[in-house]
The first five atom37 places (N, CA, C, CB, O) and aatype in JSON, in Angstrom:
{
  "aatype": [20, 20, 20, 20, 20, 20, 20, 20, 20, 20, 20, 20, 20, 20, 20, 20, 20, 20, 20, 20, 20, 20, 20, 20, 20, 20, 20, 20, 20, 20, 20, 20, 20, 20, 20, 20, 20, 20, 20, 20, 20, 20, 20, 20, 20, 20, 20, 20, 20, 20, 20, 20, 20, 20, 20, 20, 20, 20, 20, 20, 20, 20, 20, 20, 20, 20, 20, 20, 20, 20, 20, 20, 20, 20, 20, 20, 20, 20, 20, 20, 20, 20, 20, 20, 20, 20, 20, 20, 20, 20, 20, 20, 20, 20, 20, 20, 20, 20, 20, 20, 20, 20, 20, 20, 20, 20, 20, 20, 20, 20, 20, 20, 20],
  "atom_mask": [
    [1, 1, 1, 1, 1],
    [1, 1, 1, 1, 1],
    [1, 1, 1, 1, 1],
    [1, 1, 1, 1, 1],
    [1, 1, 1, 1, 1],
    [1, 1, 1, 1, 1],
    [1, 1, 1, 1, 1],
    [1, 1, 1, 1, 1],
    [1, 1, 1, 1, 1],
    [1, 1, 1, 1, 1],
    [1, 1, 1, 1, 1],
    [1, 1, 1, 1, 1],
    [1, 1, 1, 1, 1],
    [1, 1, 1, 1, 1],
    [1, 1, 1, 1, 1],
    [1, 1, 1, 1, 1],
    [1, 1, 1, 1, 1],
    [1, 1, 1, 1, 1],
    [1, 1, 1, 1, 1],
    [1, 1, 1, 1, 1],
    [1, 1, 1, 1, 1],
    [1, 1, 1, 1, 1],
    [1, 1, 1, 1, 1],
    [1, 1, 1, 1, 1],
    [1, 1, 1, 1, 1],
    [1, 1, 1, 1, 1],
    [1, 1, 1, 1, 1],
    [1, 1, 1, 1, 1],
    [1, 1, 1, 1, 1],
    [1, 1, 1, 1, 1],
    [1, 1, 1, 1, 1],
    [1, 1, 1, 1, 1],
    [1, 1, 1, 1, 1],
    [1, 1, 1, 1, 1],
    [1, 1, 1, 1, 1],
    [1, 1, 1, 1, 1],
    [1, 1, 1, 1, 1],
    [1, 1, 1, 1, 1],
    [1, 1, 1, 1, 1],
    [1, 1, 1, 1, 1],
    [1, 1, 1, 1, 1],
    [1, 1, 1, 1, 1],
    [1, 1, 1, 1, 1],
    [1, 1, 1, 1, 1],
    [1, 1, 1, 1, 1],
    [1, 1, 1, 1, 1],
    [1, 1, 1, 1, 1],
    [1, 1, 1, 1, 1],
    [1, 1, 1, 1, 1],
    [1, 1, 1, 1, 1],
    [1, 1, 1, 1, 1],
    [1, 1, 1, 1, 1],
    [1, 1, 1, 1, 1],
    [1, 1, 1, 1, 1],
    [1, 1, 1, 1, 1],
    [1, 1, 1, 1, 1],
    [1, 1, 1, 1, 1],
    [1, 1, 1, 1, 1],
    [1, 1, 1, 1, 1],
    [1, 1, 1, 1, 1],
    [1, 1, 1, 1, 1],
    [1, 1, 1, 1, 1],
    [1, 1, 1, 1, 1],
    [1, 1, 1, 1, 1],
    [1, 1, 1, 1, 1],
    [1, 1, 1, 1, 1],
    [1, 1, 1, 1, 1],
    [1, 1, 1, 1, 1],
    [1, 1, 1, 1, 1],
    [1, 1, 1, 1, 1],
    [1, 1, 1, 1, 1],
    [1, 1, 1, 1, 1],
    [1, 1, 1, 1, 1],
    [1, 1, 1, 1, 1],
    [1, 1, 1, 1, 1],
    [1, 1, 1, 1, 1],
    [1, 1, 1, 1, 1],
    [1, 1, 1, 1, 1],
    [1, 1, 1, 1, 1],
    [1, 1, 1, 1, 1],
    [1, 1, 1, 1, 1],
    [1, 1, 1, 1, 1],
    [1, 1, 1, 1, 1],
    [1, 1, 1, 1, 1],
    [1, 1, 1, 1, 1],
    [1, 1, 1, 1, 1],
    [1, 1, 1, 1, 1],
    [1, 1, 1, 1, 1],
    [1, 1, 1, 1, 1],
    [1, 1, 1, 1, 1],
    [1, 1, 1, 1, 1],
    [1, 1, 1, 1, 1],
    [1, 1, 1, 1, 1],
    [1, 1, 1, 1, 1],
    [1, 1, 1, 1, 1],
    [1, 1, 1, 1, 1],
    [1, 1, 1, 1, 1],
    [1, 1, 1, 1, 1],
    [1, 1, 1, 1, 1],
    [1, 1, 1, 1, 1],
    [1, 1, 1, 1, 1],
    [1, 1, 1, 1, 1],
    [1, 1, 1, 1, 1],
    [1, 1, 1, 1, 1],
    [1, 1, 1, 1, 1],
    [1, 1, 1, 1, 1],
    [1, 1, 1, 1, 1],
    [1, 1, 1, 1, 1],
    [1, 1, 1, 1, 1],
    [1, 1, 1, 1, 1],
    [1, 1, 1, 1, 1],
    [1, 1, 1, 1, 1],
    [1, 1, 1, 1, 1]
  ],
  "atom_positions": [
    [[63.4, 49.08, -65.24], [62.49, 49.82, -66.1], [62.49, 51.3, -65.73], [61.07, 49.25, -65.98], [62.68, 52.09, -66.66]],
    [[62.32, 51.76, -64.55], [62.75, 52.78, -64.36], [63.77, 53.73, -64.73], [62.78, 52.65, -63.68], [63.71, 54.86, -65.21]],
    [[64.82, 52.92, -64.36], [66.16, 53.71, -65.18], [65.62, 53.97, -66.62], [67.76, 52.64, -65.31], [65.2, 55.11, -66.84]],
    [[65.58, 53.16, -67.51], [65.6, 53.11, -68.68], [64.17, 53.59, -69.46], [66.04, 51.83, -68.88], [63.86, 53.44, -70.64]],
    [[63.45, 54.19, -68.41], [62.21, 54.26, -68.83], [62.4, 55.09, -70.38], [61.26, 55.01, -67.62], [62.42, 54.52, -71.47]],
    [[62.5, 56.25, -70.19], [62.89, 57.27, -71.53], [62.55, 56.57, -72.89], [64.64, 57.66, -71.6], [61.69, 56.7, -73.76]],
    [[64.08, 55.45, -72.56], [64.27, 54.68, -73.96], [63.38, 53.53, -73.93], [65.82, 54.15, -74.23], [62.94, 52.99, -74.95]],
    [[63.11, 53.12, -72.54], [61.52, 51.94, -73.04], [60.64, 52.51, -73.72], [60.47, 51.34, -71.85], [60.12, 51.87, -74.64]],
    [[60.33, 53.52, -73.51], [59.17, 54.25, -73.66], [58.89, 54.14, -75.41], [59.41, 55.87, -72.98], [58.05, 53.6, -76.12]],
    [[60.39, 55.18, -75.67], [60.47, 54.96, -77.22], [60.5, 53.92, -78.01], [61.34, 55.38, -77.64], [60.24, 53.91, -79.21]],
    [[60.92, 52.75, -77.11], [61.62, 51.48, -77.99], [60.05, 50.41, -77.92], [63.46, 50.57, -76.94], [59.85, 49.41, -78.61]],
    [[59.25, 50.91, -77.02], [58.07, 49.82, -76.66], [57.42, 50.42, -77.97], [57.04, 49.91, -74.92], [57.34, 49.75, -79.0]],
    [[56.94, 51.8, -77.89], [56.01, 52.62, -78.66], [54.49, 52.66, -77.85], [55.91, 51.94, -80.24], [53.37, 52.46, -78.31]],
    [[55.02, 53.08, -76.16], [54.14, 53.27, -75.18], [54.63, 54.39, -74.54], [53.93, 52.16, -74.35], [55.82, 54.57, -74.29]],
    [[53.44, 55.36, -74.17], [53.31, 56.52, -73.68], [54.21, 56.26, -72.13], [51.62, 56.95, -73.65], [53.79, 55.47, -71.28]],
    [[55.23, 56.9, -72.01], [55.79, 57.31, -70.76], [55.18, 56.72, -69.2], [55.63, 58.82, -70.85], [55.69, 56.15, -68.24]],
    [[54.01, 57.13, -69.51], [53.37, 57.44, -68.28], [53.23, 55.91, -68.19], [51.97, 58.51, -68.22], [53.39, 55.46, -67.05]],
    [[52.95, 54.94, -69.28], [52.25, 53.62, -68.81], [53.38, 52.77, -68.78], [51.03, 53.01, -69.77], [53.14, 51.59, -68.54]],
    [[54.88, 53.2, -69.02], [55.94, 52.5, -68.7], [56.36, 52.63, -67.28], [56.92, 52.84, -69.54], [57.19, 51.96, -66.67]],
    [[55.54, 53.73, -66.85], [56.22, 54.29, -65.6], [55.17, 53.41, -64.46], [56.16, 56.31, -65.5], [55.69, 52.78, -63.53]],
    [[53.94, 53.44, -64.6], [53.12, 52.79, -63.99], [53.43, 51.34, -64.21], [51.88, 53.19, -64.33], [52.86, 50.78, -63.28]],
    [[53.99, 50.48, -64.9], [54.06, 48.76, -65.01], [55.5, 49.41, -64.16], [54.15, 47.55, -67.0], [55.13, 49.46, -62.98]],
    [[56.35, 49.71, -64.21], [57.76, 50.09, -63.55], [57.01, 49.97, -62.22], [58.63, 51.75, -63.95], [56.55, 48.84, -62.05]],
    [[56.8, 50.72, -61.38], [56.25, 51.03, -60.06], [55.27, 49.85, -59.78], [55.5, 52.51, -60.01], [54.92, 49.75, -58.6]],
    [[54.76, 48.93, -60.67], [53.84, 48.15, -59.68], [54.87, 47.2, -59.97], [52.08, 47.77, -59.93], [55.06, 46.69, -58.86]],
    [[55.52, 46.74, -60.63], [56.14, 45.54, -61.01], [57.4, 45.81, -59.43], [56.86, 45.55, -63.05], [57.86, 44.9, -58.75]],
    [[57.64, 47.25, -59.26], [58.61, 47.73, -57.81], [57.65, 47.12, -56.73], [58.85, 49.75, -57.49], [58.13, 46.62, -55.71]],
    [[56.15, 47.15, -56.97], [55.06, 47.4, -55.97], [55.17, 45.53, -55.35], [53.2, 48.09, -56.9], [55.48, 45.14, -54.22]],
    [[54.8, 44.73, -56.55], [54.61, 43.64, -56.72], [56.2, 43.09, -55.5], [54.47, 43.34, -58.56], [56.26, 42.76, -54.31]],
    [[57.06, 43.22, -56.4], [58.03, 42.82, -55.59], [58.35, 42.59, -54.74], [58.5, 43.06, -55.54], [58.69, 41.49, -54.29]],
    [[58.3, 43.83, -54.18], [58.52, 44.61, -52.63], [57.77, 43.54, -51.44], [57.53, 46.46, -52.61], [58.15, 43.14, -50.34]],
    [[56.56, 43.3, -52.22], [55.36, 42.8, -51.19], [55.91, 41.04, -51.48], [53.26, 43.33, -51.85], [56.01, 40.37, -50.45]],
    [[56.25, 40.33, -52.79], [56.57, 38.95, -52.87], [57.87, 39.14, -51.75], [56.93, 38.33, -54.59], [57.91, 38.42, -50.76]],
    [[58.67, 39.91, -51.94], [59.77, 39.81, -50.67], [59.65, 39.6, -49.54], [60.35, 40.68, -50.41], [60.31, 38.77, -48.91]],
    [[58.48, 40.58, -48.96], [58.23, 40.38, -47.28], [57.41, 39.78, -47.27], [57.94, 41.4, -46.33], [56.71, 40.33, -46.42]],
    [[56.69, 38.65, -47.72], [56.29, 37.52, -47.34], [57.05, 36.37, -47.73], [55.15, 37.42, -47.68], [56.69, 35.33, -47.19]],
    [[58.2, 36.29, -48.68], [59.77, 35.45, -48.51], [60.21, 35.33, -47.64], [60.85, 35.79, -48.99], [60.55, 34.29, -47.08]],
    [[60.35, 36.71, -47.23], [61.62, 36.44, -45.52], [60.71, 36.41, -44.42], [62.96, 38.02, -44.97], [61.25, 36.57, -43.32]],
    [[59.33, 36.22, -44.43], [58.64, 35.62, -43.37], [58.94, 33.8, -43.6], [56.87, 36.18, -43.48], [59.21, 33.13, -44.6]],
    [[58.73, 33.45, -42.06], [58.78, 32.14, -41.94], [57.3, 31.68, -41.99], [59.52, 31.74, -40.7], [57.09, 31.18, -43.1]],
    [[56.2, 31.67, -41.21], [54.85, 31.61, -41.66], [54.41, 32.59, -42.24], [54.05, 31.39, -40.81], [54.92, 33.69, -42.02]],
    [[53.36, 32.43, -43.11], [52.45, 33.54, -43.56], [50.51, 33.17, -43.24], [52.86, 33.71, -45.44], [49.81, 32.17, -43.12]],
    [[50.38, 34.21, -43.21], [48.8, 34.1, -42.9], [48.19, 33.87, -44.52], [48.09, 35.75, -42.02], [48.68, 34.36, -45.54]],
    [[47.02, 33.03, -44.45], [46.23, 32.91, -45.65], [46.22, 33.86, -46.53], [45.06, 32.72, -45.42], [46.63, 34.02, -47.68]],
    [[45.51, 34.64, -45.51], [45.12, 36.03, -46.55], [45.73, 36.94, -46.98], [44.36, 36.79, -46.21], [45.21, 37.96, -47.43]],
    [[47.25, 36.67, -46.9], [48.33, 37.36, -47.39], [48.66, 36.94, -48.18], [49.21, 37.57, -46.84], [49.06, 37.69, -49.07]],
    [[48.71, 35.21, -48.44], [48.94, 34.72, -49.71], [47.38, 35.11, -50.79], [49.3, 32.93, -49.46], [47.17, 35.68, -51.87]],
    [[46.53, 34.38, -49.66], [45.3, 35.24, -50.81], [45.37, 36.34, -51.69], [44.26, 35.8, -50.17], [44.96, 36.35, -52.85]],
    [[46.03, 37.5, -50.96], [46.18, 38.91, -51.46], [47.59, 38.44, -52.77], [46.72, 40.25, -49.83], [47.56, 38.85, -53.93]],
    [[48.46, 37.74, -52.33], [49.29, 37.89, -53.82], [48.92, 37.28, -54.49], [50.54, 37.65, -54.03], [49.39, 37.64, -55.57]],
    [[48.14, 36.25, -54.66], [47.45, 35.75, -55.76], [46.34, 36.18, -56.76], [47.09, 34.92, -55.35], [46.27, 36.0, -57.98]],
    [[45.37, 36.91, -55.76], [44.42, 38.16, -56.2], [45.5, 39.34, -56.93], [43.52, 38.92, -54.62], [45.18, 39.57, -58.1]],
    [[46.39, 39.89, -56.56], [47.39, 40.61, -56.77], [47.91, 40.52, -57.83], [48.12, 40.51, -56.04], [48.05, 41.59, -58.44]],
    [[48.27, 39.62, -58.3], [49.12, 38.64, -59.86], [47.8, 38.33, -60.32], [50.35, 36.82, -59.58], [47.6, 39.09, -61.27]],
    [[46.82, 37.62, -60.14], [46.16, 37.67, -61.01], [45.39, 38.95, -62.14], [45.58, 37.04, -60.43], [45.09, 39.06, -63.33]],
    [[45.3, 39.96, -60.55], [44.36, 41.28, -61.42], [45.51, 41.7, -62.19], [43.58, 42.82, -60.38], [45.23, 41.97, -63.35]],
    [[47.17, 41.88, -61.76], [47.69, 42.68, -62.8], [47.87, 41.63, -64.18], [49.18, 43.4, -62.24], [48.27, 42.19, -65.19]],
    [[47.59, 40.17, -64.27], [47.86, 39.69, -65.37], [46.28, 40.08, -66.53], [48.3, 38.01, -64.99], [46.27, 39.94, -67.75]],
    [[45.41, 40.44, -65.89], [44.3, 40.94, -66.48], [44.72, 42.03, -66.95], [43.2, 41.09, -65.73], [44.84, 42.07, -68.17]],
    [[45.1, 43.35, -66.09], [45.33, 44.45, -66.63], [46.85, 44.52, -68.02], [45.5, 45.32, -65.22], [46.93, 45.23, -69.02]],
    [[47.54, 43.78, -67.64], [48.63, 43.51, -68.65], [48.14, 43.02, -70.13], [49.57, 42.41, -68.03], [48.66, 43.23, -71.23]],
    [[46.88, 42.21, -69.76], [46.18, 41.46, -71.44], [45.08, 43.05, -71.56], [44.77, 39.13, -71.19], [45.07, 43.77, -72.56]],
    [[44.49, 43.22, -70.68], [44.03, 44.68, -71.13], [44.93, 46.02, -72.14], [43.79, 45.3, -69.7], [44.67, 46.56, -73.22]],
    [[45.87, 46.13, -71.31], [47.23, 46.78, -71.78], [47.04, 46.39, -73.59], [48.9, 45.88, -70.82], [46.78, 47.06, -74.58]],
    [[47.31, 45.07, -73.36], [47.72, 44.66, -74.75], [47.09, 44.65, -75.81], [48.06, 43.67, -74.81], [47.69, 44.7, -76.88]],
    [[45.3, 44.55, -75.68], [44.51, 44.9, -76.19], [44.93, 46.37, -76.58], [43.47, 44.61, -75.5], [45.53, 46.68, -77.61]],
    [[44.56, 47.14, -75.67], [44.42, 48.62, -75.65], [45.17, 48.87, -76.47], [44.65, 49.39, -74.53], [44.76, 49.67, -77.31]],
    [[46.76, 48.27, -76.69], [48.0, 49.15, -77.54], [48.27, 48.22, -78.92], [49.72, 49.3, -76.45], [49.27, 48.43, -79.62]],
    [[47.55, 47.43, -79.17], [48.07, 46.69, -80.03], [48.28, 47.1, -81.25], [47.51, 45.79, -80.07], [49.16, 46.53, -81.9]],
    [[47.39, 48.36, -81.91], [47.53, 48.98, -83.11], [48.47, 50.0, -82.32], [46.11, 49.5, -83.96], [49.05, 50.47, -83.3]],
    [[48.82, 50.43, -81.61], [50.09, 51.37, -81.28], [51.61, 51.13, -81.05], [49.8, 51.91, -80.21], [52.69, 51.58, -81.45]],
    [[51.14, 50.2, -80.19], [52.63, 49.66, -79.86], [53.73, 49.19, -80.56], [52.56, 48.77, -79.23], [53.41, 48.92, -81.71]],
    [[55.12, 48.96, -80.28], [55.72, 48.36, -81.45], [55.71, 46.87, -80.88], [57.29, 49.02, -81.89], [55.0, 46.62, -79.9]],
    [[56.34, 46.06, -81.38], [56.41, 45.03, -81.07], [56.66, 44.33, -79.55], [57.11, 44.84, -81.84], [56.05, 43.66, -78.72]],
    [[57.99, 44.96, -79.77], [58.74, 44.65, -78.2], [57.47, 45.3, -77.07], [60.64, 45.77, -77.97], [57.01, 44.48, -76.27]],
    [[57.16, 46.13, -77.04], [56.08, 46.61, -76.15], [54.91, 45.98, -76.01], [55.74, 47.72, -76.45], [54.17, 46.16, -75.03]],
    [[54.59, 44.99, -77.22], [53.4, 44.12, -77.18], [53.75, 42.93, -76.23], [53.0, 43.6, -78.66], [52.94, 42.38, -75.49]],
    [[55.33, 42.56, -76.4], [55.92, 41.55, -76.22], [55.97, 41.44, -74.89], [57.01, 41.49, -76.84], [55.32, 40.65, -74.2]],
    [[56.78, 42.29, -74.49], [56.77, 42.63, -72.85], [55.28, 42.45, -72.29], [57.28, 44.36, -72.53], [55.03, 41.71, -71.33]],
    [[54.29, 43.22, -72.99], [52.94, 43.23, -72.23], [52.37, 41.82, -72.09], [51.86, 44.13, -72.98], [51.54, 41.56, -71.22]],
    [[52.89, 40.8, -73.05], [51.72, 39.47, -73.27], [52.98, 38.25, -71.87], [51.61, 38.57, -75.96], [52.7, 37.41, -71.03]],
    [[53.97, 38.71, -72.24], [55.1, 38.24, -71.19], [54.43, 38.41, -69.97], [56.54, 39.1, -71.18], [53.73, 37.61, -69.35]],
    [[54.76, 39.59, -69.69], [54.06, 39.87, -68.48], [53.12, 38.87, -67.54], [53.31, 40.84, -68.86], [53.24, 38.16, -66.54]],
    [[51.85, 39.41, -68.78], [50.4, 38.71, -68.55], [50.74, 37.39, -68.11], [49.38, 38.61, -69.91], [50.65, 37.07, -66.93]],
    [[51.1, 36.68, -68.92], [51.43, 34.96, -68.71], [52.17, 34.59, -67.81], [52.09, 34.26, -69.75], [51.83, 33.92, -66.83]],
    [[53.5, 35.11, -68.12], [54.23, 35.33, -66.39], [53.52, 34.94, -65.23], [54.48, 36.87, -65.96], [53.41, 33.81, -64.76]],
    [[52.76, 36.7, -64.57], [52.61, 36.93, -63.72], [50.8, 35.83, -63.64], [52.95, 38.56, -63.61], [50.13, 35.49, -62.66]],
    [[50.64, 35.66, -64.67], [49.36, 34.85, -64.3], [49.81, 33.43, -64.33], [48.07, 35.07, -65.35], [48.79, 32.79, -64.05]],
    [[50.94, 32.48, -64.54], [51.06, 31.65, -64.52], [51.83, 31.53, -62.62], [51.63, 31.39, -65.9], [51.85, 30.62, -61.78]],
    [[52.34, 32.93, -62.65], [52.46, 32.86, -61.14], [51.59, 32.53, -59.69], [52.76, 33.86, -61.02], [51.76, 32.13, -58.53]],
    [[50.42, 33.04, -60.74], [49.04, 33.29, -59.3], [48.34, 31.91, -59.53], [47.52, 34.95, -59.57], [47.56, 31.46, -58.69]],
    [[48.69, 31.14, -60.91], [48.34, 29.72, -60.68], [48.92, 28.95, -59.37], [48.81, 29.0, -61.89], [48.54, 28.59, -58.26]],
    [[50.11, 28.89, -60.21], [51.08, 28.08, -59.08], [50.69, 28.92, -57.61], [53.1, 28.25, -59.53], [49.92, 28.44, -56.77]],
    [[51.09, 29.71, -57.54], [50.72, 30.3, -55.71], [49.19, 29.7, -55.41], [50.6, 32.52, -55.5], [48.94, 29.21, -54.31]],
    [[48.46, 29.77, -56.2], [46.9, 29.1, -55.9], [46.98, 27.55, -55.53], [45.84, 29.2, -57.37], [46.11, 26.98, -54.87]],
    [[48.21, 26.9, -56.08], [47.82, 25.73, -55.95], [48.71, 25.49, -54.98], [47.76, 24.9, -57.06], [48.52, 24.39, -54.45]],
    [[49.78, 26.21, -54.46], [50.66, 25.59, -53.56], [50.29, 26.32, -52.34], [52.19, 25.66, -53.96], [51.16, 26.26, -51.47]],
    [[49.2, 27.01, -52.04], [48.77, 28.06, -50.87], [49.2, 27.28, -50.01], [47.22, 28.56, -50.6], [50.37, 27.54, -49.75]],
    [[48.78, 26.43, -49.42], [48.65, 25.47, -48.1], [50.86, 25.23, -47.75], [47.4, 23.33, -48.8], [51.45, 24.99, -46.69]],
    [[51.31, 25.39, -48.91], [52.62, 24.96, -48.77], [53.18, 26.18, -48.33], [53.27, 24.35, -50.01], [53.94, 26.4, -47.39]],
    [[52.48, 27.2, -49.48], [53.58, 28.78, -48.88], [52.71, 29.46, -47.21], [53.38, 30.69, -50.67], [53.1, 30.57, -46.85]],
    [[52.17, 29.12, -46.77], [51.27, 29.28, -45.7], [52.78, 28.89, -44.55], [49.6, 28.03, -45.78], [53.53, 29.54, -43.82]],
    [[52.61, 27.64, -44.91], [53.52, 27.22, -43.87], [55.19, 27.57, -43.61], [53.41, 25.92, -44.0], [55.74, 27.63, -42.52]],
    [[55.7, 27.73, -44.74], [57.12, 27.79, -45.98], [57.72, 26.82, -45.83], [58.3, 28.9, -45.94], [58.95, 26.86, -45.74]],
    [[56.88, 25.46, -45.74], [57.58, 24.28, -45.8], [57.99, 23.86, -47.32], [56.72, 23.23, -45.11], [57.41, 24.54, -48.17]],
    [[58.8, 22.93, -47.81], [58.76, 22.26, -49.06], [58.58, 21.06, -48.91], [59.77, 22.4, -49.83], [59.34, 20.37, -48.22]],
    [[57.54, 20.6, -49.53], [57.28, 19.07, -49.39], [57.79, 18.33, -50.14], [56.14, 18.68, -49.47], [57.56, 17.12, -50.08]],
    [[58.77, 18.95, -51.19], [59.76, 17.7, -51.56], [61.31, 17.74, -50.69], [60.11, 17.82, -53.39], [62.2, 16.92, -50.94]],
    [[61.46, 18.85, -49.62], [62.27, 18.4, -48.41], [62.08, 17.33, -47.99], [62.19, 19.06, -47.39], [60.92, 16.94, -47.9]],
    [[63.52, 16.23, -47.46], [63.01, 15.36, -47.02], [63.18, 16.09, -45.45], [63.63, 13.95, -47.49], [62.59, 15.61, -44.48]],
    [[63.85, 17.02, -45.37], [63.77, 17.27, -43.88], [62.15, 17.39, -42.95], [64.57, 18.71, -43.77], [61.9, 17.56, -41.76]],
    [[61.49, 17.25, -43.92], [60.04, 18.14, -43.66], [59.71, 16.77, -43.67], [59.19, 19.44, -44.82], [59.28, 16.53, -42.54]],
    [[59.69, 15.67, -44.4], [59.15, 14.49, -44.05], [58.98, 13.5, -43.03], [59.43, 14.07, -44.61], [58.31, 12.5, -43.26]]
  ]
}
């Protein structure tokens, strides 16, 4: 998104600035799901925090979408409701598998059994 911001920008029919801000947290988001990947345990409240994390931005993404819906073009609506569901169907699943990513076991390993 970054690279291409310019032409997102034009092609969404969203102001620069708010392509540039979902760019940078979606970098933000990442960054942080990574280094708790290549950890072997994680503490609660780190998973707590990405779940709080994905959830508030799937709020702000249906906010987004509200906000632009008489502006935006399509694809820009599209991306925004994507998003939302996405990243909130993410903070489900992480909610329900906490106790699993805590540990980074898989309990359908049988090695773990």
């Amino acid at each position: 998104m970054l690279a291409l911001m310019p032409w997102l920008s034009d092609w969404y029919g969203l102001p620069s600035g708010l392509v540039l801000f979902v760019a940078l947290a979606n970098c933000g988001a990442g960054a942080y799901s990574f280094s708790l990947a290549r950890k072997r345990r994680r503490e609660p409240q780190l998973i707590a925090l990405l779940v709080v994390g994905n959830g508030t931005w799937a709020l702000i993404c249906a906010a987004l979408f509200a906000l632009f819906l008489n502006e935006a073009r399509i694809w820009g609506l599209l991306h925004l409701a994507g998003e939302a569901l996405f990243v909130g169907g993410l903070a489900m699943i992480e909610w329900r598998c906490r106790h699993d990513l805590v540990t980074g076991e898989d309990p359908a390993d049988p090695a773990v059994a």
